[in-house]
C-alpha positions in Angstrom: 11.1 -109.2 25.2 10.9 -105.9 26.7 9.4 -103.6 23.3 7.3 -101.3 22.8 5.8 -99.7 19.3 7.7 -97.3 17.5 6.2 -96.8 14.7 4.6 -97.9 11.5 5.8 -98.2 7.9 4.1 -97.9 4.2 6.4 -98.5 1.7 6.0 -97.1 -1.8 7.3 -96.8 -5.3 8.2 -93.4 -4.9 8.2 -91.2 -2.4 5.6 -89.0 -4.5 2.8 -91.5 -5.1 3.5 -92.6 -1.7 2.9 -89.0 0.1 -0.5 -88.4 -2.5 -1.7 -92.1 -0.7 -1.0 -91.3 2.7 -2.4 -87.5 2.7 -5.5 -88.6 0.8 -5.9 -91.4 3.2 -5.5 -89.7 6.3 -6.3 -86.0 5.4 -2.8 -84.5 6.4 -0.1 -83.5 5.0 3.1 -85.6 5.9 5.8 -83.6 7.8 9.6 -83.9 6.1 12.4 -86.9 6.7 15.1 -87.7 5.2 17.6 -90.1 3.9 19.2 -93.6 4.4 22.9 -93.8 3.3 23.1 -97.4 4.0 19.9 -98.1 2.4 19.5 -95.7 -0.2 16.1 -95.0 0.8 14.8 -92.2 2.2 11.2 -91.4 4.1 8.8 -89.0 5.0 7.3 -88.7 8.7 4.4 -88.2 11.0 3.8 -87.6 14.6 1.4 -89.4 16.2 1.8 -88.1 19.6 4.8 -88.1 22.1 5.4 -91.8 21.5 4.7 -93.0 18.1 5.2 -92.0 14.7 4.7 -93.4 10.9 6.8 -93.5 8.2 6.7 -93.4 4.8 9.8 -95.1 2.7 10.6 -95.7 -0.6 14.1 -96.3 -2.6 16.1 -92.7 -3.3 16.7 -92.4 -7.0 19.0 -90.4 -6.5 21.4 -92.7 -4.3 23.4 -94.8 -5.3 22.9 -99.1 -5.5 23.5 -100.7 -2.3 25.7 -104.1 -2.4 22.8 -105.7 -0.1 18.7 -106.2 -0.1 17.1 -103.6 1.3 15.3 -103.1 4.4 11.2 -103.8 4.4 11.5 -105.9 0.6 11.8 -102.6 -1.2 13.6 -104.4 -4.0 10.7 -106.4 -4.5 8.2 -103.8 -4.0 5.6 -103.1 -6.5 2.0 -101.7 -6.7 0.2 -98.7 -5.1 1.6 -97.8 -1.8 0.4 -99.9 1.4 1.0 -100.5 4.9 4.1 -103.0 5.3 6.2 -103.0 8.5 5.9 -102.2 11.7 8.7 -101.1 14.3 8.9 -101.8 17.8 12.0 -100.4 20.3 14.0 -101.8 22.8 16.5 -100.4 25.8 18.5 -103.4 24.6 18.5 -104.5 20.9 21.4 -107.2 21.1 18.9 -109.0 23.7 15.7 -108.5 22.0 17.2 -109.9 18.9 18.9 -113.3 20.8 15.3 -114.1 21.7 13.6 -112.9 18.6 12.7 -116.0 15.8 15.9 -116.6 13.7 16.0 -114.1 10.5 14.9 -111.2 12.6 18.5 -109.2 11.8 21.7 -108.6 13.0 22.9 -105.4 14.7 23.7 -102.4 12.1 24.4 -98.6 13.7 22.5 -96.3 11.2 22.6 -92.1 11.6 20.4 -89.3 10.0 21.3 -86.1 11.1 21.4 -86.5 14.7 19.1 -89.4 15.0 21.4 -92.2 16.1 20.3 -95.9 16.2 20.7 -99.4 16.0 18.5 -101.8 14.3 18.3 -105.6 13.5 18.6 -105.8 9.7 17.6 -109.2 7.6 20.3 -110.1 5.7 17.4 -110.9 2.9 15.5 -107.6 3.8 12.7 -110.2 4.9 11.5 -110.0 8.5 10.2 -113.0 10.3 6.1 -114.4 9.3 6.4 -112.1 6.0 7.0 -109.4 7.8 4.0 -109.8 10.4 7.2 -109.8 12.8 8.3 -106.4 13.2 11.6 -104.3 12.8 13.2 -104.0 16.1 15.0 -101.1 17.1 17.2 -99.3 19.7 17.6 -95.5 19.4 20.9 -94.0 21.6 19.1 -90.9 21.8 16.3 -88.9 20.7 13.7 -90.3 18.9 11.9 -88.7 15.9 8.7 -89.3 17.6 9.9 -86.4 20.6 11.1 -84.0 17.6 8.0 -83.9 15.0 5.2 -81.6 15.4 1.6 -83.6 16.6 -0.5 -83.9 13.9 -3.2 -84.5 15.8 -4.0 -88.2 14.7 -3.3 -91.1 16.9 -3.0 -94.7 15.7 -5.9 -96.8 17.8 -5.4 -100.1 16.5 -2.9 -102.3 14.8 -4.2 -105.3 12.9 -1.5 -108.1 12.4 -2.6 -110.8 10.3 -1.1 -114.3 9.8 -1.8 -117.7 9.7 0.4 -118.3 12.8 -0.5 -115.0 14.5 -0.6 -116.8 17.5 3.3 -117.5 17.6 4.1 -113.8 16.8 1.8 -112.8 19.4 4.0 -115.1 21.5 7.2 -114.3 20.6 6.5 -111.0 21.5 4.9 -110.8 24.5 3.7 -107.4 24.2 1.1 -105.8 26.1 0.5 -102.6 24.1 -3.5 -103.3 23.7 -3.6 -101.6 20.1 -1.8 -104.1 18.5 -4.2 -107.3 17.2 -3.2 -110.6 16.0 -5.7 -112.1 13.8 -5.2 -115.7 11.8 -6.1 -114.9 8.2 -3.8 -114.2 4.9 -0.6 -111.8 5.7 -1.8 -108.0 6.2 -1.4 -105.2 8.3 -4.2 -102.3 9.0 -3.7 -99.2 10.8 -6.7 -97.2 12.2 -6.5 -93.6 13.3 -8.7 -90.9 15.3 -8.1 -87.7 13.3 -9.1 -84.2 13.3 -11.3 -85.3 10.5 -12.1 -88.5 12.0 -11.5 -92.0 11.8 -9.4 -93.2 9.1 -7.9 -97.0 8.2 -4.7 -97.7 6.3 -3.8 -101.0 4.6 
């Protein structure tokens, strides 16, 4: 498959205890986002350069219910806020998605403000390996990554963990050497140089 990394996800409770985890974690303060119609989420953002970016998500309260699970098992979510997904683009999502492992999504066109894109949505909210696989997307435009200001931090290394990490890391093919597939119990770890040094999030 022809993807490279997007960006990252922690999901939360709330989009309050969320941001306090992050910033204490990383020492910055997490730029603004937006909301999810079709989810009833909304998010909180990052740069992390001209090329990545993370995200912070959580269920709007102030939306209304959604007649279908939501993306990144936010239904289910409970517990302090931790590192959950992880997003990878693609020129061409219908392709990515024929050779992806079966529960990866079909095609849904999302818009926030003028972001426009398409991403491969679980029918169950459950990505593939619990949820080692990641989100794929295709943006038809700009990407929030080339719009938010650098904060200076840049995401070194991507743990993956699975038993079968070795059939994610073959499905995907990808050669970005940050990401790490490790067999072990299902996890993801971030690690990031910033201005205050290296910090991890899990």
């Amino acid at each position: 498959m022809d993807l490279e990394l997007d960006h990252i996800v922690v999901s939360a409770a709330t989009l309050e205890e969320g941001a306090a985890h992050v910033e204490a974690a990383l020492g910055l303060p997490l730029g603004g986002g937006g909301k999810h119609a079709y989810m009833s989420t909304h998010n909180r953002l990052l740069g992390l350069g001209p090329t990545d970016y993370f995200e912070l998500i959580a269920i709007d309260p102030d939306a209304p219910p959604v007649p279908r699970p939501r993306w990144f098992r936010l239904d289910e979510f409970t517990g302090p806020p931790r590192l959950t997904n992880w997003v990878c683009r693609t020129p061409d999502l219908a392709r990515a998605l024929a050779a992806a492992p079966k529960g990866t999504g079909a095609i849904v066109d999302l818009e926030r403000g003028d972001f426009r894109w398409r991403m491969g949505v679980p029918a169950d909210g459950r990505l593939p390996y619990d949820d080692g696989f990641p989100g794929l997307i295709e943006w038809r435009g700009p990407r929030p990554s080339e719009r938010l200001p650098d904060s200076g931090a840049r995401l070194t290394r991507l743990e993956v963990a699975h038993p079968k990490a070795g059939a994610i890391r073959a499905a995907l093919g990808l050669m970005d050497p940050r990401i790490i597939f490790v067999e072990g119990p299902p996890a993801r770890r971030a690690t990031f140089a910033t201005p205050h040094g290296q910090r991890v999030l899990e």
